[in-house]
C-alpha positions, 0 to 999 in steps of 0.5 A: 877722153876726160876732156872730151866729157867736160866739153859736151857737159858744157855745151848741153848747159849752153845749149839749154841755155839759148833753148830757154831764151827762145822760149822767153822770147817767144812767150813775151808777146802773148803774156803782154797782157796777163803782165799787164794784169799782173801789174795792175794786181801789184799796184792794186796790192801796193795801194791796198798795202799803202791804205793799211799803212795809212789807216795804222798811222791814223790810229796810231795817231788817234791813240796818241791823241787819246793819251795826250788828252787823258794825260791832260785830264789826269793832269789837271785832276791832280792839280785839282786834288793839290789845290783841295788839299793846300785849300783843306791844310789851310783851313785846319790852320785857321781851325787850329788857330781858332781853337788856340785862340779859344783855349788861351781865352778859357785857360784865362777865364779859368785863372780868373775864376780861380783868383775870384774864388780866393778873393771870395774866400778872403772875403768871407774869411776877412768877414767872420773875424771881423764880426768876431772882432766886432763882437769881442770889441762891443763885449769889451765895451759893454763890460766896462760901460756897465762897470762905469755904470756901477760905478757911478751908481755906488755910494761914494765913500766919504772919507772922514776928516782926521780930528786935529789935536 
């Protein structure tokens, strides 16, 4: 009996089976226009799809454009920024040369000022002693010409002659 069973069961599921293509079979020709909507739906969809698709990708590309040009930009701002400093490294350069330049002139200046001031001071020393040893010669002088004048303006002692005997 149990073999019984399992035919029927099958045979249900076949004939169900064949029930169901009759009645596909049957609604083809009155659905042939509501598939044709359909159809016309999906490829209405798929190209609504396809546009998004497109218009993603044009702004994917106009963001990737964008980018480009204000790398590009950055770019060239920073160029311009390396070019400012190496153009302000070099004139502080040039400053600080100008500057050396400067100090060596007035370190020289300086030098030469001091050893004018030692001359100076050897001038004026050399001067003193030398009207000092002026003044002590002509002193001197004065002296003895005064004593050769008191000298001449003496009487002159004559000797007297020894008598011979």
């Amino acid at each position: 009996m149990a073999r019984a069973k399992k035919k029927t069961a099958k045979k249900s599921v076949a004939t169900k089976k064949v029930v169901a293509k009759k009645k596909v079979v049957k609604a083809k020709p009155a659905a042939g226009a509501a598939a044709a909507k359909k159809k016309a739906a999906a490829a209405k969809k798929k190209a609504a799809v396809a546009k998004k698709k497109a218009a993603a990708a044009a702004k994917k590309k106009a963001a990737a454009a964008k980018k480009k040009v204000v790398a590009a930009k950055k770019k060239e701002a920073a160029a311009k920024k390396k070019e400012a400093a190496a153009k302000a490294a070099e004139a502080k350069k040039a400053m600080k040369a100008q500057v050396a330049a400067v100090a060596a002139d007035l370190k020289a200046a300086r030098e030469e000022l001091a050893a004018a001031a030692k001359r100076e001071a050897a001038l004026i020393k050399m001067s003193i002693s030398k009207d000092s040893a002026i003044a002590k010669f002509v002193e001197k002088w004065t002296k003895q010409q005064l004593a050769k004048l008191a000298k001449a303006a003496k009487p002159k002692k004559r000797r007297k002659k020894a008598k011979k005997a």
